[in-house]
C-alpha positions as CSV (number, residue, x, y, z in Angstrom):
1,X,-51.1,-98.3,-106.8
2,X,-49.7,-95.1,-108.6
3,X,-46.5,-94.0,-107.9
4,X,-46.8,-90.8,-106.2
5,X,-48.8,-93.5,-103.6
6,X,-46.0,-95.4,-103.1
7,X,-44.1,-92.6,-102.2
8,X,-46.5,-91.4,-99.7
9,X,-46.2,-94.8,-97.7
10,X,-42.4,-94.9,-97.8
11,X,-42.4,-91.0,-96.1
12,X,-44.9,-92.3,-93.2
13,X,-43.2,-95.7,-92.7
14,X,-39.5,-93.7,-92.2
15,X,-41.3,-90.9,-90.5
16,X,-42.7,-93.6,-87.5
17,X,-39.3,-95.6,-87.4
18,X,-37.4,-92.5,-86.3
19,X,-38.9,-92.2,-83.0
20,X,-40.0,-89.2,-80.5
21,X,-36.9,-86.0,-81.0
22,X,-35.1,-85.3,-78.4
23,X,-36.0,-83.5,-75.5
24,X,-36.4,-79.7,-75.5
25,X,-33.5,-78.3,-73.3
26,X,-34.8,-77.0,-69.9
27,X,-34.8,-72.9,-69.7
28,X,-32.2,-71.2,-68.3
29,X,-32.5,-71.0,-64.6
30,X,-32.2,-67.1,-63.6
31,X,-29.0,-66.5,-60.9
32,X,-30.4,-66.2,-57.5
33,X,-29.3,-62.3,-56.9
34,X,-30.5,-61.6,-60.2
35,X,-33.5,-59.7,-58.4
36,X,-31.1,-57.7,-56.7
37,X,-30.1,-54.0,-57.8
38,X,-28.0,-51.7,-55.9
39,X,-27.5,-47.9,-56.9
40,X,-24.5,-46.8,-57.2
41,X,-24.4,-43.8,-55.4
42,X,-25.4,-46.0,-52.4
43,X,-21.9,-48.0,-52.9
44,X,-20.5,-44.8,-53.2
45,X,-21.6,-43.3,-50.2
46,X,-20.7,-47.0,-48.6
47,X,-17.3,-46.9,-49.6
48,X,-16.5,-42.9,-48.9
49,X,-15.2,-43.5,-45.6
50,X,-13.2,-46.3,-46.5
51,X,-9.4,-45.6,-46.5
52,X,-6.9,-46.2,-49.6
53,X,-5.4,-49.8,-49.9
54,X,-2.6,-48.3,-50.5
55,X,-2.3,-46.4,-47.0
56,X,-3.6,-49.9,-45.3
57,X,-0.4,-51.9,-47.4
58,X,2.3,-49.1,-46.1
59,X,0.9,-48.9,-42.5
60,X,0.9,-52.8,-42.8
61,X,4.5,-53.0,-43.9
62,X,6.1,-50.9,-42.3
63,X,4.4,-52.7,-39.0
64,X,6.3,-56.0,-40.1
65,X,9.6,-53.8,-40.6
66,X,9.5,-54.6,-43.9
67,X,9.6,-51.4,-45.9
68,X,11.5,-51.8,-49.4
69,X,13.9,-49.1,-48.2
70,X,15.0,-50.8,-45.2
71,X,15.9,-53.7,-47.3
72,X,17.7,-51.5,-49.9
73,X,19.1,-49.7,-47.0
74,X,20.6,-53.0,-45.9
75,X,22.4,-54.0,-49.5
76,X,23.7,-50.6,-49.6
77,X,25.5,-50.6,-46.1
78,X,27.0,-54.1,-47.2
79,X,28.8,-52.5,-50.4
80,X,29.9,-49.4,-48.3
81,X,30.9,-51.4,-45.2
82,X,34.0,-53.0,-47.9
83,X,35.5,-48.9,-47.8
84,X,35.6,-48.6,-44.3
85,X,38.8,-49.4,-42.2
86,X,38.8,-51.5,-39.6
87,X,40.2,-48.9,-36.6
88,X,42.8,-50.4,-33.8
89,X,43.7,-48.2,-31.0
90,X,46.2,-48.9,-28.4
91,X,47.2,-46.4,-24.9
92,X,50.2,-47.6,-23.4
93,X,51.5,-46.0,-20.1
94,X,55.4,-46.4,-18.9
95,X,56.4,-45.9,-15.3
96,X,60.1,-45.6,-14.3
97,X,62.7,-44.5,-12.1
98,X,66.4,-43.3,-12.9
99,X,69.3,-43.1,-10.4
100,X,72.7,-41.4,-10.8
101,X,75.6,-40.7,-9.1
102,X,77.8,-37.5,-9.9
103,X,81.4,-37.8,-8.0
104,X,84.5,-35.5,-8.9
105,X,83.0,-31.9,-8.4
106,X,82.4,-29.8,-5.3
107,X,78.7,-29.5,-5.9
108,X,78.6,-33.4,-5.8
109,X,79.6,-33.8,-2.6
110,X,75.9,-31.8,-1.5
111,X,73.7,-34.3,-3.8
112,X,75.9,-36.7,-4.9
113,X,73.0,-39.2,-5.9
114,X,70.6,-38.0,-8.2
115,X,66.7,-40.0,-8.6
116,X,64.9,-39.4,-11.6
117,X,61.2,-40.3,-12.4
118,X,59.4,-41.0,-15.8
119,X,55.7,-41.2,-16.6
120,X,55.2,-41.6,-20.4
121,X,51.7,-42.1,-21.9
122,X,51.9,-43.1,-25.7
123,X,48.8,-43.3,-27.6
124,X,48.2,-45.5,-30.9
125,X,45.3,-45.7,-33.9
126,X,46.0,-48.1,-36.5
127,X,43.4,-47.9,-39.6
128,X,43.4,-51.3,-42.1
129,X,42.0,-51.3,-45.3
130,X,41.1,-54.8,-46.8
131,X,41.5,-53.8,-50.5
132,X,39.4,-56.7,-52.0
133,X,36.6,-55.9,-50.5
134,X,36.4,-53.0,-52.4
135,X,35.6,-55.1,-55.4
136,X,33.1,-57.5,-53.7
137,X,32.3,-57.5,-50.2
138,X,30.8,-61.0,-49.2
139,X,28.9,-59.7,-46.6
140,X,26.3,-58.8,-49.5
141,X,25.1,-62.0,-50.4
142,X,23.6,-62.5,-47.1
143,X,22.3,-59.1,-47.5
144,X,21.1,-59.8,-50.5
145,X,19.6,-63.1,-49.3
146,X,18.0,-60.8,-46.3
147,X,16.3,-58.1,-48.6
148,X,15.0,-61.3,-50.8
149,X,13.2,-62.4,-47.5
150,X,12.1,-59.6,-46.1
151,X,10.3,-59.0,-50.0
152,X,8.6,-62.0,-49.8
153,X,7.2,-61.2,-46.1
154,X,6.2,-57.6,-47.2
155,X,4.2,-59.8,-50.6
156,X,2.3,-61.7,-48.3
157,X,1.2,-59.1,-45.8
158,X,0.4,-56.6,-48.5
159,X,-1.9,-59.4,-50.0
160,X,-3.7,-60.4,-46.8
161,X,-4.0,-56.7,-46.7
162,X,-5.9,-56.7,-49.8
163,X,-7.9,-59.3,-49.9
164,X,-9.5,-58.7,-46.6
165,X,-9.9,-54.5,-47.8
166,X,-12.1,-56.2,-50.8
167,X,-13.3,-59.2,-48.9
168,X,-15.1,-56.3,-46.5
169,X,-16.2,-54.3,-49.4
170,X,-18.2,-57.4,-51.3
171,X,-19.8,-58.0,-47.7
172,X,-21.4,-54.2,-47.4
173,X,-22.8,-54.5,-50.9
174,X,-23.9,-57.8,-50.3
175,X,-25.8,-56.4,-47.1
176,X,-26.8,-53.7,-49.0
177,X,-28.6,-55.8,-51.8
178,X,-29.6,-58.8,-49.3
179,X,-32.6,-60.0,-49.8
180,X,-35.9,-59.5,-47.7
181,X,-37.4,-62.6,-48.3
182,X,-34.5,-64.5,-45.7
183,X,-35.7,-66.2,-43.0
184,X,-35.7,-63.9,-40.2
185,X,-34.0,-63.9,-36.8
186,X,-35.5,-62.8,-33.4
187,X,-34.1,-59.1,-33.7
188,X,-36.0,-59.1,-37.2
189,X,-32.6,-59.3,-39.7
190,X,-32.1,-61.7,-41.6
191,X,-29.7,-64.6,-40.6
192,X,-27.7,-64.1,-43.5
193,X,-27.3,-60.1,-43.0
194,X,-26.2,-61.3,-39.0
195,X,-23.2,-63.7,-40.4
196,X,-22.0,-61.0,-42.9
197,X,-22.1,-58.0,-40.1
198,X,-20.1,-60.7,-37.9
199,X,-17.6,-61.1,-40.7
200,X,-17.0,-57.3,-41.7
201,X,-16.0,-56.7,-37.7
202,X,-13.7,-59.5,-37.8
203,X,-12.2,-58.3,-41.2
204,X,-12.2,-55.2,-40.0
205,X,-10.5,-56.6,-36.4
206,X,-8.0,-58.2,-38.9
207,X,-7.1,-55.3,-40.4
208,X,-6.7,-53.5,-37.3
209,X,-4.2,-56.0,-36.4
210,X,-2.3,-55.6,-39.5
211,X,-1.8,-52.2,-39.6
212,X,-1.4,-51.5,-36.3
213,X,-4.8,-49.7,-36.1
214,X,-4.5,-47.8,-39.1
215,X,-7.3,-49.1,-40.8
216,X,-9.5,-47.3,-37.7
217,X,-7.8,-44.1,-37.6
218,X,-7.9,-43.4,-41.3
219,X,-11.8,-44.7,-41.4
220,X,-13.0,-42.0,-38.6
221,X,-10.5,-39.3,-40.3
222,X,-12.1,-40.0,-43.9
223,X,-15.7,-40.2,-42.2
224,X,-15.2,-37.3,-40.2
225,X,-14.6,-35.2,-43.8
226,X,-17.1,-36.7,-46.0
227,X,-20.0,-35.2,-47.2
228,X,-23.6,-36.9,-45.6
């Protein structure tokens, strides 16, 4: 057996030893909205009535009481309440009666006793300054403490407030781009489209509620100037 033989049967006997290769890897399985386009100009025209978060986060806030200047307000009239005096006032009325007797002269011996009357009203203010205070006034750690609460209150609401404004938005494009092929109801819509129009009323009921009907008036005052 020549040699370029014997290297021919040492290739096919490693060649079956190694076994089958490994699998091929599956093909990538395509998202399940991938088939789904919407135009832009249709989410424009979706979102043209919509009001500005912004408006929905003040309306929501100051709802709640919770306006940053009504905390500020609250530190400041802390510091300037260590100026002020504190004010005392006092009336005091005296009552009395005065008797006399005059003796010795010939007009005495006509009125000889003589009644006197007093009536005195005597009014008082007293104004006390408490001079540390106008170094540090305690009183503003608990308004400090205050403004630090009502900050945290005005976070959470403004972020309820937000994610409920986007939350509604990703529900009309969703209905916008749902797909036909759903399994339909008895008024012909899909059962998917049903739940999502559910859910945009109550996230739009929500933000009602938040803002103290803002979110309604501003919608029909933005829908009421834009363009069809």
């Amino acid at each position: 057996m020549t040699v370029s033989a014997c290297f021919g049967l040492l290739a096919l006997l490693l060649a079956d030893g190694a076994g089958p290769g490994p699998d091929p890897a599956p093909p990538a399985r395509a998202p399940a909205d991938a088939g789904r386009r919407v135009s832009p100009t249709l989410l424009r025209a979706l979102f043209a009535a919509d009001p500005p978060v912004d408006a929905l986060r003040e309306a929501a806030s100051a709802l709640a009481l919770t306006e940053p200047d009504r905390a500020r307000s609250l530190v400041t009239r802390a510091r300037v309440a260590g100026w002020l005096p504190e004010l005392r006032g006092r009336v005091d009325r005296r009552l009395a009666r005065a008797e006399s007797v005059d003796l010795g002269t010939s007009a005495a011996a006509l009125a000889p006793v003589g009644i006197d009357s007093d009536n005195d009203v005597r009014y008082e203010l007293r104004a006390t300054w408490d001079l540390s205070k106008f170094v540090f006034n305690p009183d503003e750690i608990g308004a400090h403490f205050q403004a630090l609460r009502t900050a945290d209150a005005r976070r959470e609401i403004e972020s309820l407030v937000i994610r409920l404004y986007f939350e509604r938005r990703r529900l009309k494009a969703e209905l916008s781009a749902a797909d036909a092929s759903a399994m339909p109801s008895s008024s012909g819509m899909p059962l998917s489209a049903i739940r999502m129009e559910l859910r945009v009323e109550e996230v739009e009921a929500e933000l009602d509620a938040l803002t103290g009907g803002a979110f309604t008036r501003l919608s029909r005052g933005r829908g009421a100037g834009a363009d069809p």
